[in-house]
N, C-alpha and C positions, 0 to 999 in steps of 0.2 A: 170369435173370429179367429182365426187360424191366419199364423203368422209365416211368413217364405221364409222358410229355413235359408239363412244364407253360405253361399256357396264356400267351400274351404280348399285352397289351393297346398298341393304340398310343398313341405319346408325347403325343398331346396327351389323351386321354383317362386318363390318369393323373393327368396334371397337374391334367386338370380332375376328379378325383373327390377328389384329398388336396389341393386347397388350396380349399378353400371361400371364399367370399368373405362376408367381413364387414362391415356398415355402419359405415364412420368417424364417430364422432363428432369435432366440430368442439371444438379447446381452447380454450376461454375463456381471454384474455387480459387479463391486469390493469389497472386504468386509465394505471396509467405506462406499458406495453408500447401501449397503444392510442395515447395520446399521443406516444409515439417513430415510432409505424407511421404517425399522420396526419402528424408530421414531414417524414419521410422520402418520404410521396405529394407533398407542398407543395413539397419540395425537386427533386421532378423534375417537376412540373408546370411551375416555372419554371424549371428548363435547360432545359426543351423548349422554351416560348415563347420565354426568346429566343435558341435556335439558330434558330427560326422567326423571330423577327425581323433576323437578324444574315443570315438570307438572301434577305432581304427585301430589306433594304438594299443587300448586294451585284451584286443582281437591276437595281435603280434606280442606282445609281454606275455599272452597265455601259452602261444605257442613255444615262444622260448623259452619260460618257465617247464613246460611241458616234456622238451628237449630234451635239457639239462637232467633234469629228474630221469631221465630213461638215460641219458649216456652215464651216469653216475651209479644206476645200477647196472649196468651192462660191464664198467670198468672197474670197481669197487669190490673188494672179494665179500663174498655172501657168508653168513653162519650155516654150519651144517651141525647137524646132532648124529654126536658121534658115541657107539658102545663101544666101551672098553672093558677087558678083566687082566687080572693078576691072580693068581692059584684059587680058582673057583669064583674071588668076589669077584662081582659084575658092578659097575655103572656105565651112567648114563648123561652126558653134559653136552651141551651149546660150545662149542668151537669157531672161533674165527680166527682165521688166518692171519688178520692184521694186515695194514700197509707197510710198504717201504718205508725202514722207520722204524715202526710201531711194530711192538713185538706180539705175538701170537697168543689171543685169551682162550680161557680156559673157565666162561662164567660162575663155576660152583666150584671154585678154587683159588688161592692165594699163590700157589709152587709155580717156578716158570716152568714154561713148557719149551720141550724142544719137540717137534714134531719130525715124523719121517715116516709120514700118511704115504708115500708110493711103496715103503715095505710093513703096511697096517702095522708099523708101531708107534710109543708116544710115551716121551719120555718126562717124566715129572718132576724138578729140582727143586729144593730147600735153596739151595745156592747158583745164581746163575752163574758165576765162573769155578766153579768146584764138580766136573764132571761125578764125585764119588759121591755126591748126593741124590745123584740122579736115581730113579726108581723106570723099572720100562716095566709097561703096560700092551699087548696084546688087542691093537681095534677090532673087533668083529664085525660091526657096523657100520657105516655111512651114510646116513640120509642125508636129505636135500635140507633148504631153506625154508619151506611152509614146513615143513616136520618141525625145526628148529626152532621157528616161528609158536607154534602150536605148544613146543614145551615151555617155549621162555612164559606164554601167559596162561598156563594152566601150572607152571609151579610158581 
């Protein structure tokens, strides 16, 4: 005897015929429970303001940090690499001008220096108050700051 195959419904129309759907009512909440739940809003309403403030700040500390750094090199005198010779020899050294103040280096050298770079010369002393120790030297050269830059870490 041959048995009725029994019918099969598909999977979502099952689902959707046994579980009905019910309207939730919303549970009333005690007034202690309301006052712990307004607590706990207050409480991250202000972690959020000041994470939003605390990046705020961070935002404006970049900028002025930023600033500074640019007016310090715009006011600050830069190294330049400068050639110099005397009867044939030739070098080649990292010069900075120094601050107010601070007297004028001469990286691959101990002698002070008196400079007077607007008539490319460049005077080299054993003794800075003893003009007859001075030696004068002949710039040929001038470069900029990455030039400068470029010899100080490649020698």
């Amino acid at each position: 005897m041959a048995q009725k195959p029994k019918k099969q419904a598909l999977l979502g129309q099952v689902d959707a015929r046994s579980k009905k759907k019910q309207p939730r009512q919303k549970k009333r909440l005690s007034p202690q429970q309301q006052k712990a739940l307004q607590q706990q809003q207050l409480q991250q309403q202000a972690q959020l303001a000041a994470e939003q403030q605390a990046q705020a700040k961070s935002g404006k500390t970049r900028w002025i940090v930023a600033a500074v750094v640019l007016l310090l090199v715009i006011l600050f005198p830069k190294p330049k690499l400068i050639t110099y010779e005397k009867l044939g020899l030739v070098a080649q050294s990292v010069y900075w001008p120094g601050l107010p103040g601070v007297n004028p280096i001469l990286f691959d050298s101990n002698l002070h220096i008196r400079p007077a770079l607007e008539r490319n010369m460049l005077y080299l002393c054993q003794d800075e108050r003893d003009p007859d120790s001075c030696q004068k030297y002949q710039i040929i050269k001038q470069q900029g700051f990455i030039s400068a830059l470029m010899a100080l870490i490649l020698d």
